[in-house]
C-alpha positions in Angstrom: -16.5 6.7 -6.7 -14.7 3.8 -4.9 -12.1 6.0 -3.6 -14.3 8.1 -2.3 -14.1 5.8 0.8 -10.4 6.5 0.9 -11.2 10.2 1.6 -10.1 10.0 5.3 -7.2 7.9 5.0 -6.1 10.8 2.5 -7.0 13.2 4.7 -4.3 12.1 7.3 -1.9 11.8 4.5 -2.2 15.5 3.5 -1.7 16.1 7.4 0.9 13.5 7.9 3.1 15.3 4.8 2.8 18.7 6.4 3.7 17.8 9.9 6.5 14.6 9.3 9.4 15.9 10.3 12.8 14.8 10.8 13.5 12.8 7.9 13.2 8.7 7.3 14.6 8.1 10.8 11.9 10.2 12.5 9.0 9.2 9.8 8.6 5.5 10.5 7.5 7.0 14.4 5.0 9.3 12.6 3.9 6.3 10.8 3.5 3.9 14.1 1.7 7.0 15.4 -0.3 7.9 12.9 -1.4 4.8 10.5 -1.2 1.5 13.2 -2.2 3.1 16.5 -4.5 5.9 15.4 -5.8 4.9 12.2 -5.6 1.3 12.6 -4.5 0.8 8.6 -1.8 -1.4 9.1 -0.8 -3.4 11.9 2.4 -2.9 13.9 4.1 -6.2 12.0 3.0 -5.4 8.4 4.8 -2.2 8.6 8.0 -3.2 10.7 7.5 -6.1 6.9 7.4 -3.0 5.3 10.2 -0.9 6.3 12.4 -3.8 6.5 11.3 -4.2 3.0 11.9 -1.1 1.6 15.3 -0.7 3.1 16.8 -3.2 1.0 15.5 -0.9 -2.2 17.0 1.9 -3.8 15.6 5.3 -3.3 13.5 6.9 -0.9 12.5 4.3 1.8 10.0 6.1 3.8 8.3 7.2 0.2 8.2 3.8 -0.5 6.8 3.0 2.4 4.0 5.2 2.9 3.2 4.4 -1.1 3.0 1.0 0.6 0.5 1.5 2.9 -1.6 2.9 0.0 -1.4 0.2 -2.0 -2.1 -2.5 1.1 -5.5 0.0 1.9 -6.8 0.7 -2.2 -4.3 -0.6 -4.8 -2.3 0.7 -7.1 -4.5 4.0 -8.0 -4.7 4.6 -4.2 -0.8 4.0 -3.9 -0.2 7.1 -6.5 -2.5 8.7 -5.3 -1.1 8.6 -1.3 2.9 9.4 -3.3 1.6 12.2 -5.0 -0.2 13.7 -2.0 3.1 13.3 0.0 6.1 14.4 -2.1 3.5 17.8 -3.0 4.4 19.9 -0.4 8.0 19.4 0.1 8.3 19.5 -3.6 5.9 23.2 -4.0 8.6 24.6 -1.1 11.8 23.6 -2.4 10.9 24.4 -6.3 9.6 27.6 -5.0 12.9 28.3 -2.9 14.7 28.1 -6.5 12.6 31.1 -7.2 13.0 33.3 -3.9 16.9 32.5 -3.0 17.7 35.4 -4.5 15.5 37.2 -1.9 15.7 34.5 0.8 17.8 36.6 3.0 15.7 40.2 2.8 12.5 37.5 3.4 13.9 37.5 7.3 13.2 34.0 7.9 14.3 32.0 11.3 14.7 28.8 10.6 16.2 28.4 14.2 12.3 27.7 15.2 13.1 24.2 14.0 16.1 23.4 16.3 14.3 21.1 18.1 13.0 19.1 15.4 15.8 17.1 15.7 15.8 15.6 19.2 11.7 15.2 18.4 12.6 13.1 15.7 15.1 11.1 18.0 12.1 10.8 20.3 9.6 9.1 17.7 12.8 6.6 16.5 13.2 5.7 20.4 9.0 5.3 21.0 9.2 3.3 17.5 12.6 0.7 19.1 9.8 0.3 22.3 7.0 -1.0 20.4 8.3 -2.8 17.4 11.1 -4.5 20.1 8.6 -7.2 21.5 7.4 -8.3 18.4 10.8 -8.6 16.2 13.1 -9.8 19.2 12.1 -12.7 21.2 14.7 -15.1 21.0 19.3 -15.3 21.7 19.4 -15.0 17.7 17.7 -12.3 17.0 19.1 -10.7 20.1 22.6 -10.8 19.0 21.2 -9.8 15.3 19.8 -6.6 16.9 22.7 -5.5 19.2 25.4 -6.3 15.9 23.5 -4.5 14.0 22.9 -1.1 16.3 26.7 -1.2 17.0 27.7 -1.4 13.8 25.0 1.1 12.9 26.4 3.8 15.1 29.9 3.3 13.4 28.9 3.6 10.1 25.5 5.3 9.8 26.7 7.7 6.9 28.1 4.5 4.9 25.4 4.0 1.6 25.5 0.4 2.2 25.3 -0.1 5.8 21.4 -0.5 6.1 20.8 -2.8 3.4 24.2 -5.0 3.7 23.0 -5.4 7.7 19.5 -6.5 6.8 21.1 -8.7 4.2 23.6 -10.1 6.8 20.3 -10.2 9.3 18.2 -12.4 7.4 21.0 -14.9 6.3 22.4 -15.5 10.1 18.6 -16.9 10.8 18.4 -19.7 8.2 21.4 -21.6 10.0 18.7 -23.5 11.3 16.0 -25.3 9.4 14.2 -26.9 12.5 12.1 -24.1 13.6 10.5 -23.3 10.0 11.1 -26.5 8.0 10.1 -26.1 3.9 6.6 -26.6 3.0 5.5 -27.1 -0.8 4.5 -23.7 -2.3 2.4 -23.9 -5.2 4.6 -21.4 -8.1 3.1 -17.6 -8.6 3.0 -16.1 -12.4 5.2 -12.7 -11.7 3.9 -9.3 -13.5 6.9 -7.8 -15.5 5.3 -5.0 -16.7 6.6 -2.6 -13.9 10.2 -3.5 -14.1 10.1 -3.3 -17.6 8.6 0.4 -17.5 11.9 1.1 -15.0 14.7 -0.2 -17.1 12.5 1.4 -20.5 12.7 4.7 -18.9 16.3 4.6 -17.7 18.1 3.0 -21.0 15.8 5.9 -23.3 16.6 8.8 -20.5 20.3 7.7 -20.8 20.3 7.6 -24.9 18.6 11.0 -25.2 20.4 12.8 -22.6 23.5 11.7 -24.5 21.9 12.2 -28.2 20.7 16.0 -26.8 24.2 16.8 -25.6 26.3 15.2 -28.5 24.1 17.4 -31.5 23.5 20.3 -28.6 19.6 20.0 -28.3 18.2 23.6 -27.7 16.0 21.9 -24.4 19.2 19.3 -23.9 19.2 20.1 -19.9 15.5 19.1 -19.5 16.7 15.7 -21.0 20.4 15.8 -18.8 18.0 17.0 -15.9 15.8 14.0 -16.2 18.7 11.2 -16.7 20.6 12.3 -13.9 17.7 12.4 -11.1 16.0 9.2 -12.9 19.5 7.9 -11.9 20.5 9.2 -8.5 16.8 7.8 -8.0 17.3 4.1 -8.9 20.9 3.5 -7.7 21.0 5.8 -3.6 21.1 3.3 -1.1 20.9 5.1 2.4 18.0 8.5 1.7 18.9 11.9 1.6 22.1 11.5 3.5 23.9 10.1 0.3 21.9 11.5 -2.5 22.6 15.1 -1.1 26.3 14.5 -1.4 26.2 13.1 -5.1 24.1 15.8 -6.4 26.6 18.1 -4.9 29.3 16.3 -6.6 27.0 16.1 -9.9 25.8 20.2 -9.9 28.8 21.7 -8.4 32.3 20.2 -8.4 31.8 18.1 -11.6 31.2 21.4 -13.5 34.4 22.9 -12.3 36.8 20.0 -13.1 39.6 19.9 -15.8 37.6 17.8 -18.7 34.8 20.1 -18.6 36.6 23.3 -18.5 38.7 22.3 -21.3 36.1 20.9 -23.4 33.8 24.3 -22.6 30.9 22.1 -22.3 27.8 23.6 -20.6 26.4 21.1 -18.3 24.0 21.6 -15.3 25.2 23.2 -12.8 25.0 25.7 -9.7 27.2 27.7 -7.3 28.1 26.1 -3.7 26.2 28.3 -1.3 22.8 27.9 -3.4 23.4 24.3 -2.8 24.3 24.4 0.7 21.3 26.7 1.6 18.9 23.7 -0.1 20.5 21.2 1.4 19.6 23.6 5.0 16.7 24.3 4.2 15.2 20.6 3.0 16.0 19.1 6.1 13.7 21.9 8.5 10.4 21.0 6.1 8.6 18.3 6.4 8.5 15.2 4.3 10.8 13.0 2.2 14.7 14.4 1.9 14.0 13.8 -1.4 12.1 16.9 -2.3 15.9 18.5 -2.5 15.3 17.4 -6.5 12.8 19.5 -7.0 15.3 22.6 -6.1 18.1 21.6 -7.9 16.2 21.1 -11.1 14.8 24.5 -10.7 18.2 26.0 -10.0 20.0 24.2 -12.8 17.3 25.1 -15.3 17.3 29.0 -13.9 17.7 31.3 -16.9 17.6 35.1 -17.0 13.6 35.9 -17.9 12.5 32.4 -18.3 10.4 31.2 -15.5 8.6 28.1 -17.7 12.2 26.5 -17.9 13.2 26.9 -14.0 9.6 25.6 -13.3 10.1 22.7 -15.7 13.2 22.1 -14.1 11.5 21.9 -10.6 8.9 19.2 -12.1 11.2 17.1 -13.8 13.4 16.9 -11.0 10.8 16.0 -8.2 8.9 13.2 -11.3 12.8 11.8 -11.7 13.4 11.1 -8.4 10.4 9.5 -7.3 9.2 8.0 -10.1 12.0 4.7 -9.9 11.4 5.0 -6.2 7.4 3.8 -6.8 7.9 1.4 -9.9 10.5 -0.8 -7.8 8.3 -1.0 -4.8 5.3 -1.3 -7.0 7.1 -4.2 -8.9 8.8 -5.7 -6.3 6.6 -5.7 -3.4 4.2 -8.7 -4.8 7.1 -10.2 -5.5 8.2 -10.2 -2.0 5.1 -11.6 -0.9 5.2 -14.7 -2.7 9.2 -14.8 -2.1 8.0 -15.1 1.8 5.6 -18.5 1.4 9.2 -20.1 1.2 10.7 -21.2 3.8 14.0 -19.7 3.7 12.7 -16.4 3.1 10.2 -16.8 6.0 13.1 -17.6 8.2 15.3 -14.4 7.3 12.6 -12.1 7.9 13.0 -12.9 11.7 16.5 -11.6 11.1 15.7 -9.2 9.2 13.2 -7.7 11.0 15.6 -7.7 14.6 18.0 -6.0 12.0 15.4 -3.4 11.6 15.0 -2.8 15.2 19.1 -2.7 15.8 19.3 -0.3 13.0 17.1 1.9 14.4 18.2 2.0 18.0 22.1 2.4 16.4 20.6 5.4 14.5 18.8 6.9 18.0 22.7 6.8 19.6 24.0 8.3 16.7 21.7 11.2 16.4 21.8 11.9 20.0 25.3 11.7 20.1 25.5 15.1 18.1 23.0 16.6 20.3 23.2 15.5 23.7 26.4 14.0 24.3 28.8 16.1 21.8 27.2 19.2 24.2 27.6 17.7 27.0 30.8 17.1 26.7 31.7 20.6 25.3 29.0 22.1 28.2 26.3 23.6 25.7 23.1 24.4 28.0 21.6 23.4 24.9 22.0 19.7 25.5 20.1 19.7 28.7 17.0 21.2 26.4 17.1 18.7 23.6 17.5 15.5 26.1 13.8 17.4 27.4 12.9 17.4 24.1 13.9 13.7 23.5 12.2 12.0 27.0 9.2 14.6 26.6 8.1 13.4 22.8 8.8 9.5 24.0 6.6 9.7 27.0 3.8 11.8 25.3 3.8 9.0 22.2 3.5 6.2 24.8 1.2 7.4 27.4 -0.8 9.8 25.6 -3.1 9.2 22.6 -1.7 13.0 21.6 -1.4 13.1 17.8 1.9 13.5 16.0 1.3 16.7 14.3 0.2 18.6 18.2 4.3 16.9 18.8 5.3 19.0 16.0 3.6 22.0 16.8 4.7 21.8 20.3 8.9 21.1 19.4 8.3 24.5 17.0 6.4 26.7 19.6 9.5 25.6 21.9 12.1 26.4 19.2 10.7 30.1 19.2 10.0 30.6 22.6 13.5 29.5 23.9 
């Protein structure tokens, strides 16, 4: 009955996972948007702590983050409750895209109605650098932190590492200096293990019986090599969709094809190039997390002639293998973080890290707009002049307005099929 109460907040969730476009880099607007200015469940500094939190974690940071927000409103029931309700949809329409490809192209779909999705989501990353900019950067330090890190951002935004080794790098070049935050005695915490100990359970016994089902040749040996590999490209990607896209493409369709395999006839999972390509399309004009992509691959890897119980377990265990080492490290690590911050020195790197936050995220708005604005421009696309619009229009409605994120969304789509 006591998360009855939560029925709103669950409410906008359902409506936030439908309408978050964009991926990560347009989310965290959403987020501002939806659960600090309209909602008022967080404040603006708790989830700048989060985001600069989850960043440093493997897996899928605006996942993490939202499951964050959950557990700061209702615990950990409410947290799993708040993933599951946001992974859902993207996971029903990529798993069920492993069941129409076949058909996708007599189906007579436009997915150019989403071409403006893209500039939106540069316009929700610029209103996010305006609000969060006051709070995180307010001294030289933290000023030279954030305009490092956004050059060095635009440089190398498709790098795994460069997120978390900048927020690293942010929070150490702030605790030069002791004066400002001298050491204060903090009183020890007791840590609870039993999350972490679930994630490394679960990844040494996927490991052993993926292996054990493909040494003796398991009959249902792909369900366990399904589940090891996404348990694993979900514990170790730094960096979202952008680089686990590339290893499960690297995993399902050139791995199959090399020389070992070949010669050692040995049937792994695997799909052709296009099917991929048209996932990795068609995941990025839906809304929610990047991440949802697992739920297509499994299905396609598990596709057999007649057997739709194996494709759909194939679409299940991939979505449950990706996210589930996304929520047990936040889950685990996130208290932990708490009581890490009482210290002094961890206090003192959050101002870096949280200018590093800011940096990062006006680096990514260049980036992203230098693809559609300036790369147009330069080759003289009309196009360029609409997403700029596009761009200026969703920043000034987010800071003047009190217009709700999803009436954005609706608004960049009705444009896409009008123009």
């Amino acid at each position: 009955m006591k998360q009855l109460r939560h029925i709103p907040f669950l409410r906008s969730v359902l409506l936030y996972s439908i309408t978050a476009f964009g991926g990560p880099q347009g989310h965290f607007g959403m987020m501002m948007k939806t659960f600090v200015h309209k909602r008022k469940d967080i404040s603006e500094h708790e989830l700048l702590d989060f985001v600069s939190f989850c960043n440093m974690l493997p897996g899928a940071s605006s996942t993490q983050t939202l499951t964050l927000i959950g557990y700061k409103r209702g615990g950990i029931l409410l947290a799993i409750i708040t993933l599951l309700i946001w992974i859902l949809p993207a996971c029903i329409i990529m798993g069920g895209l492993s069941f129409l490809l076949d058909y996708f192209d007599d189906l007579g779909i436009d997915i150019h109605v989403f071409k403006f999705i893209q500039p939106m989501a540069v316009g929700f990353i610029a209103y996010s650098c305006f609000k969060i900019f006051k709070i995180a950067v307010n001294n030289t330090i933290t000023q030279v932190i954030m305009c490092a890190t956004a050059i060095i951002t635009f440089f190398a935004f498709k790098t795994p590492w460069t997120i978390p080794a900048l927020i690293v790098a942010g929070g150490i070049a702030t605790n030069f200096s002791s004066k400002r935050i001298p050491q204060k005695e903090v009183p020890p915490k007791k840590i609870k293990w039993g999350n972490i100990l679930i994630f490394i359970l679960i990844f040494g016994v996927a490991g052993y019986l993926s292996e054990t089902a493909t040494t003796h040749n398991w009959k249902n040996r792909k369900a366990f090599n399904l589940f090891e590999n996404t348990y694993r490209f979900g514990s170790f990607v730094f960096g979202g969709g952008d680089v686990l896209i590339p290893l499960m493409y690297n995993q399902y369709v050139v791995r199959p094809e090399t020389k070992h395999i070949l010669e050692n006839r040995r049937d792994v999972l695997k799909m052709n190039k296009d099917e991929f390509l048209t996932g990795s399309g068609i995941v990025r004009a839906i809304p929610g997390p990047v991440f949802s992509i697992s739920s297509f691959t499994g299905g396609m890897v598990m596709r057999t002639e007649n057997n739709f119980s194996q494709q759909l377990l194939g679409c299940v265990l991939g979505a449950i293998g990706i996210f589930l080492p996304s929520a047990l490290l936040v889950l685990f690590f996130f208290p932990v973080w708490n009581n890490l911050k009482k210290y002094a020195i961890i206090y003192r790197s959050l101002e870096g890290i949280n200018a590093a936050v800011v940096g990062i995220m006006f680096g990514a708005t260049m980036y992203l707009m230098k693809d559609i604005v300036f790369v147009q421009l330069w080759s003289k696309q009309i196009s360029w002049t609409y997403n700029l619009a596009v761009i200026i229009a969703t920043f000034l409605v987010l800071t003047y307005t009190k217009t709700p994120a999803p009436f954005i969304v609706l608004a960049c789509l009705l444009f896409g099929w009008l123009i």
